[in-house]
C-alpha positions as CSV (number, residue, x, y, z in Angstrom):
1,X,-41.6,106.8,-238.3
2,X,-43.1,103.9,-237.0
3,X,-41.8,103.2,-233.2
4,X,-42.8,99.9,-232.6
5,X,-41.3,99.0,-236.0
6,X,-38.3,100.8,-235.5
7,X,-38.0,98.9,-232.5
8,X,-38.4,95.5,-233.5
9,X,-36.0,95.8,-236.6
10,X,-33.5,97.1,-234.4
11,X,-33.9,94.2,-231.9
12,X,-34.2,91.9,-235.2
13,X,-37.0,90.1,-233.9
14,X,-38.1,86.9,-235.9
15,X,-40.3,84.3,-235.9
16,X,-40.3,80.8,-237.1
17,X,-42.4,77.8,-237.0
18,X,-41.3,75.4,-233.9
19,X,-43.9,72.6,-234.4
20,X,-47.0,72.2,-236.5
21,X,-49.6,69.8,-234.4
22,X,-52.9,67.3,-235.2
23,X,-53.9,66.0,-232.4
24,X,-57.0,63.5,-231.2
25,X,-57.4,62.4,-227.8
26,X,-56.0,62.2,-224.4
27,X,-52.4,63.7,-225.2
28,X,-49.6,65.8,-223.7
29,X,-46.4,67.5,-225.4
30,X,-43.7,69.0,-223.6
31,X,-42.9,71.9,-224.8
32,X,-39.2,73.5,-224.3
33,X,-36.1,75.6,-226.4
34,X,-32.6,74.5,-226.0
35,X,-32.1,78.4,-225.6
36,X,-35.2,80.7,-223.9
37,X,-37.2,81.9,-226.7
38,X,-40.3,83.6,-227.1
39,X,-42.8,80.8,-227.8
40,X,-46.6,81.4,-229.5
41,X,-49.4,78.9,-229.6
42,X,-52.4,79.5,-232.1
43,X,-55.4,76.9,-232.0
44,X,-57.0,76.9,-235.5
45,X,-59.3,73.9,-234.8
46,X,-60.8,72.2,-231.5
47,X,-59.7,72.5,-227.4
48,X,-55.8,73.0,-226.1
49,X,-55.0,73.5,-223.1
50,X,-51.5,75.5,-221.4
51,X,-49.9,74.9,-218.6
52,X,-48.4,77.9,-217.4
53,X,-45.4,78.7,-215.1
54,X,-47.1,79.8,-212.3
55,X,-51.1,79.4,-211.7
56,X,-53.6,77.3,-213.0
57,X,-53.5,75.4,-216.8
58,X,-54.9,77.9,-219.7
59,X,-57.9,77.2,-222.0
60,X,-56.9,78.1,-225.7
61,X,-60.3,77.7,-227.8
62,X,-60.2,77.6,-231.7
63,X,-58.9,81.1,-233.1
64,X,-57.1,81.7,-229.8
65,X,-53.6,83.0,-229.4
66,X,-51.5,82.8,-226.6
67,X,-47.9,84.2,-226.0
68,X,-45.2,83.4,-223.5
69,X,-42.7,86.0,-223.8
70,X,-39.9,84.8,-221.4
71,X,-39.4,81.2,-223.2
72,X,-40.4,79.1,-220.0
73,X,-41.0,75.5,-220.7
74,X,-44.3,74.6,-220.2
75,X,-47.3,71.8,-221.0
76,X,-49.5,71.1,-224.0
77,X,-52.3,69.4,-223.5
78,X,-56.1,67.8,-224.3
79,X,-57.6,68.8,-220.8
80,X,-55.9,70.1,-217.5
81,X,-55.1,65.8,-216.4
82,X,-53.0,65.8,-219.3
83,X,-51.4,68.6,-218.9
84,X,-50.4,68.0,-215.2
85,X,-49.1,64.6,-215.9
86,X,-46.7,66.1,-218.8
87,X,-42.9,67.3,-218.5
88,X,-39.7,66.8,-220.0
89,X,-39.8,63.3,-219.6
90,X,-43.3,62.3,-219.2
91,X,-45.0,63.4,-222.4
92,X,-47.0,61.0,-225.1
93,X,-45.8,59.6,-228.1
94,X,-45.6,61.0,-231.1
95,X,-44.9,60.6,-234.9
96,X,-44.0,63.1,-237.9
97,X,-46.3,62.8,-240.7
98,X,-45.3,63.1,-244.5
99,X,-46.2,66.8,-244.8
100,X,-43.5,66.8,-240.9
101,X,-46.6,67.4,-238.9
102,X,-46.8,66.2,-234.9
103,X,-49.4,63.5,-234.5
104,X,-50.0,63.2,-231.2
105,X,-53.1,61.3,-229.2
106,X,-55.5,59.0,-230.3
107,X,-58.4,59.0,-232.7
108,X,-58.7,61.4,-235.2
109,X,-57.8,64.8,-235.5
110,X,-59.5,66.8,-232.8
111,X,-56.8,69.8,-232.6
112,X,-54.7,71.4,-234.4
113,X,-51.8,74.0,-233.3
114,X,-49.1,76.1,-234.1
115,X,-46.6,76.2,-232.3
116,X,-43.7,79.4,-232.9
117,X,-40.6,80.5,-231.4
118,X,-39.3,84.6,-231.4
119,X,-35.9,84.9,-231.4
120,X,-34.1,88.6,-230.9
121,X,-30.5,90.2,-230.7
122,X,-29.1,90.3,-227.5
123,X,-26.9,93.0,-228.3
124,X,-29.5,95.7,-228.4
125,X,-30.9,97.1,-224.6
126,X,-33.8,98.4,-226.2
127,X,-36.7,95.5,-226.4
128,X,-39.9,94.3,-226.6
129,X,-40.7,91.4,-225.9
130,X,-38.7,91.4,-222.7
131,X,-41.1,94.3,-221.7
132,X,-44.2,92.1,-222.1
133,X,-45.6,90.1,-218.9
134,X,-45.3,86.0,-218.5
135,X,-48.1,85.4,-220.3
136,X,-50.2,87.5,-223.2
137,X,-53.7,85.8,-224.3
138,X,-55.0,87.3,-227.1
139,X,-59.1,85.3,-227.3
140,X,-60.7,85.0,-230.5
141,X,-63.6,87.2,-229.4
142,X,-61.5,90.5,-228.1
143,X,-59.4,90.8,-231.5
144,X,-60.6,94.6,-231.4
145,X,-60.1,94.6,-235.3
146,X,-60.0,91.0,-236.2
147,X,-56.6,91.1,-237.8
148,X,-54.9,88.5,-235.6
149,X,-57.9,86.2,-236.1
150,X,-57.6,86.1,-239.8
151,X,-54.0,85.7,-239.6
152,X,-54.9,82.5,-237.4
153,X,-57.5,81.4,-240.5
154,X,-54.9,81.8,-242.7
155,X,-52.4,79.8,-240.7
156,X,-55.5,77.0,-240.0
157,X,-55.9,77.0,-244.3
158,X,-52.1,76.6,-244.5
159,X,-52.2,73.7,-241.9
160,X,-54.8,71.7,-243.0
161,X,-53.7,71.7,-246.7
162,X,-49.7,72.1,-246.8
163,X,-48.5,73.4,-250.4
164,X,-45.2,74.2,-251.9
165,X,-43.5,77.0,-249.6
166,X,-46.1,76.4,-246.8
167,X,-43.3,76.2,-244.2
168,X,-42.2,79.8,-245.8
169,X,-46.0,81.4,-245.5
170,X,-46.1,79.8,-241.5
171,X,-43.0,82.0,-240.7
172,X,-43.9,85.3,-242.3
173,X,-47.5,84.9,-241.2
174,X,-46.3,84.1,-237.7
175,X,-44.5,87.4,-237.9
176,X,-47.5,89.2,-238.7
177,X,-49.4,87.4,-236.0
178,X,-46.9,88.7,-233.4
179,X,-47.7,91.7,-234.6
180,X,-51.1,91.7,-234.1
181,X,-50.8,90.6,-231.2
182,X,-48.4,93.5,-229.6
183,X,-51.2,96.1,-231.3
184,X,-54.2,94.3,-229.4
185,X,-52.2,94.2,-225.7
186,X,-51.5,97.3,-226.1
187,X,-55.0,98.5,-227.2
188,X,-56.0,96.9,-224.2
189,X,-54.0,98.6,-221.9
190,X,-51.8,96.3,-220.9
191,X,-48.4,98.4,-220.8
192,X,-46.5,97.6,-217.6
193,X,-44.4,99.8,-215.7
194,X,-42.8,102.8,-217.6
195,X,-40.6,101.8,-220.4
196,X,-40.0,103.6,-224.2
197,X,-43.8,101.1,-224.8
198,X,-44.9,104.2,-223.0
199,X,-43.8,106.5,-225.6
200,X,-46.9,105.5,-228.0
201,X,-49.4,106.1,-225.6
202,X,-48.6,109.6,-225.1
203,X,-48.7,111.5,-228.5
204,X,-46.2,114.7,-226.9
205,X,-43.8,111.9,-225.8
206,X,-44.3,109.5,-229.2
207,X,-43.6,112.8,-231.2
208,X,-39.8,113.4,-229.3
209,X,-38.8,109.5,-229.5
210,X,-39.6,109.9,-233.0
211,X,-37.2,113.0,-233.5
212,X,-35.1,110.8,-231.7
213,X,-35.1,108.3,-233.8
214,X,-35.0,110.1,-236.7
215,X,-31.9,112.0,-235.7
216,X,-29.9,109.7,-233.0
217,X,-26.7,112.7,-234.2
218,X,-28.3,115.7,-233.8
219,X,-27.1,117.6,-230.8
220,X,-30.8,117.2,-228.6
221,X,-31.2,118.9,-225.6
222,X,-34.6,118.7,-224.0
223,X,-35.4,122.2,-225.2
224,X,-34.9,121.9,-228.3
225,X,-36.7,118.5,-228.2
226,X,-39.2,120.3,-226.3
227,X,-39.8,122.5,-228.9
228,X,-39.9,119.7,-231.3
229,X,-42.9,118.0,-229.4
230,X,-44.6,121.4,-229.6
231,X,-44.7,121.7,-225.5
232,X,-42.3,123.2,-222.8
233,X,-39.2,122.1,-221.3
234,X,-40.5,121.3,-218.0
235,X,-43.4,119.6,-219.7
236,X,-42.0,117.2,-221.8
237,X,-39.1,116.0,-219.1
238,X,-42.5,115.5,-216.6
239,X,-44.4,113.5,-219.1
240,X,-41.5,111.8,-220.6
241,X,-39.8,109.9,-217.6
242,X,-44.1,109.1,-216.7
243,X,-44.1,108.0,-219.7
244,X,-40.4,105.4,-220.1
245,X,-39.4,106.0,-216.9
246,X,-36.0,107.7,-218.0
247,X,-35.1,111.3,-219.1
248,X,-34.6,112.4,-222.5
249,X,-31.1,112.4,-222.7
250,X,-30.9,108.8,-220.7
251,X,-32.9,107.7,-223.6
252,X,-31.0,109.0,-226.3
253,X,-27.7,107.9,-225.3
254,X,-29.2,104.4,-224.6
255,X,-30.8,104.1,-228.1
256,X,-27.4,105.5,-229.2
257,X,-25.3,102.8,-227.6
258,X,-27.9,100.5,-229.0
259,X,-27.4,101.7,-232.8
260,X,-23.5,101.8,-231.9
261,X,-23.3,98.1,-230.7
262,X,-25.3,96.7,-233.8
263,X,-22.9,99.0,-236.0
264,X,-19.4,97.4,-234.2
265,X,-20.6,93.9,-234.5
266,X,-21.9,93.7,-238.2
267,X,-19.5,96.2,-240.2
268,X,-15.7,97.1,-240.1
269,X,-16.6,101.1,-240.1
270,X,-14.1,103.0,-237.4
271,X,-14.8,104.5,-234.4
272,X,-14.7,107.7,-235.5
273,X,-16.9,106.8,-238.0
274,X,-19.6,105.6,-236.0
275,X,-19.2,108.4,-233.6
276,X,-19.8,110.8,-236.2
277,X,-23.0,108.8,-237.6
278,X,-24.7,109.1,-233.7
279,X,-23.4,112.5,-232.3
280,X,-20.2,112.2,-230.8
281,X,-17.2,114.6,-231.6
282,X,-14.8,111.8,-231.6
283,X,-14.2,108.1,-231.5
284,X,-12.5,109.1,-227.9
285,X,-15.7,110.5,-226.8
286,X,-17.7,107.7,-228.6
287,X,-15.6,105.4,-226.8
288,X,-16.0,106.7,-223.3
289,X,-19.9,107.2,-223.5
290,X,-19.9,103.0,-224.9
291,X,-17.7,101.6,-221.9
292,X,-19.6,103.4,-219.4
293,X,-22.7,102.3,-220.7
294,X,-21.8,98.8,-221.9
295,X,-19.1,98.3,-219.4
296,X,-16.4,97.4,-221.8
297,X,-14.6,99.7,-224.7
298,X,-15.6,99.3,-228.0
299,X,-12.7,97.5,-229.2
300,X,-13.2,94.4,-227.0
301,X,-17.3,94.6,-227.6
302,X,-17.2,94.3,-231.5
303,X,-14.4,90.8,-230.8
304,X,-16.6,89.4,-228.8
305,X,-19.9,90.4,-230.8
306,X,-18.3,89.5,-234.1
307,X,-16.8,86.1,-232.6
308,X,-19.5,84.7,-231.3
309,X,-22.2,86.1,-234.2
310,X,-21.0,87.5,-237.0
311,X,-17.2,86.5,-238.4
312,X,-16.7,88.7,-241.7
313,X,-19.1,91.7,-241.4
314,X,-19.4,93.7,-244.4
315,X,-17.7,97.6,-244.9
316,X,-20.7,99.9,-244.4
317,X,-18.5,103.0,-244.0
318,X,-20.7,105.3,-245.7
319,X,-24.2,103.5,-244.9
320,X,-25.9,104.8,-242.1
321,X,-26.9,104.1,-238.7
């Protein structure tokens, strides 16, 4: 099993095109979500520069990538002026093109951008991107396999020659790039403080999420999880809360509670029904375990969820978690 992947379809992350940009000279755009979203920039051609939340404006050179995880609004820009002089109010003009591309600036095309958004399911505690810090700039020169940068060629040939279905080949290929992206910060390093990221640098703690994963129902205790993993007890409890900074069992009933919430909100199945499918005895004990982690009963969670997301969920009684 692949954790990472696991992890983002269970948070349902997705990607989508926000804004596809040519611009020339002298130009700011204003760059904001009427919800907080993950936003990405790639540069395919010329100079862009970022202004960030906090600290001085970013330079993006052609094949750069550049990700601000926690949706702030920020500044694009040709050079740091232009970027300081731009907000929500205060940006240049603009015009869509036939083929609905931002032309922005003056003389011809100096620039060109995509721009993406990443949205995710709320319901579900276990992320990613909220794990990520303000900022992630991936350059063109430390790609450590050059993956993301031939994603961002592909999106620069897609740009600068739209075709039928090009707006479908920016949104899976932005998907991709996020990827790429994730597998380059954390080849780098870059994992903050302890979280389940941690599981996949540790191979003894990677190996018991998996198990995990692969069996939210089984009765675990860290013994036999330990044995699982191929090390002791003691061992695996000291290197796994290093590692995600919870226990073993904190982390199963969390992912359990996380599989439990996407299961109440998108299908009719019955409590004891989902109980059963992530290792409770009972829809009472299922139902206990939910509220104190969720602070609310199952009953009231799945109204709400299915209110506000998802009206007529479909009858997965015999499906899987």
């Amino acid at each position: 099993m692949d954790l990472l992947a696991e992890v983002l379809a269970l948070s349902d992350v997705r990607g989508a095109v926000g804004a596809r940009i040519e611009a020339g000279e002298d130009w700011g755009w204003w760059w904001s979500s009427a919800t907080p979203r993950a936003s990405l920039h790639a540069v395919t051609a010329g100079t862009v520069w970022v202004g960030l939340p906090d600290g001085p404006p970013l330079q993006l050179l052609p094949g750069d990538v550049v990700l601000l995880p926690g949706g702030a609004a920020h500044a694009l820009g040709s050079d740091p002026a232009a970027v300081a002089r731009t907000g929500p109010r205060t940006f240049d003009d603009w015009h869509l093109t036939g083929s609905k591309t931002v032309s922005i600036g003056t003389g011809p095309v100096r620039a060109r951008i995509l721009c993406a958004e990443y949205d995710h399911d709320r319901t579900v505690s276990t992320q990613v991107l909220a794990l990520l810090p303000e900022v992630v700039h991936l350059r063109a020169g430390d790609d450590p396999d050059g993956l993301a940068h031939d994603t961002v060629r592909l999106l620069g040939r897609e740009l600068a020659a739209p075709r039928a279905a090009t707006g479908l080949v920016l949104d899976r290929l932005v998907d991709v790039l996020l990827v790429h992206v994730l597998r380059a910060w954390l080849a780098s390093g870059g994992t903050p403080a302890p979280s389940w990221l941690g599981a996949l640098g540790d191979p003894v703690v990677a190996a018991a999420v998996t198990r995990l994963h692969e069996e939210p129902a089984k009765p675990w205790t860290t013994a036999t999880l330990a044995r699982e993993a191929g090390v002791s007890r003691a061992t695996l409890d000291r290197r796994f809360t290093a590692a995600t900074g919870e226990s073993p069992g904190a982390y199963l009933t969390r992912w359990r509670m996380d599989l439990a919430a996407r299961r109440l909100r998108d299908t009719h199945d019955s409590l004891d029904t989902i109980a059963a499918a992530i290792g409770y005895s009972s829809g009472y004990a299922f139902s206990r375990a939910f509220r104190r982690a969720r602070a609310q009963p199952p009953g009231q969670f799945r109204a709400t969820a299915q209110s506000e997301g998802n009206p007529t969920p479909a009858d997965t009684s015999t499906a899987p978690v």
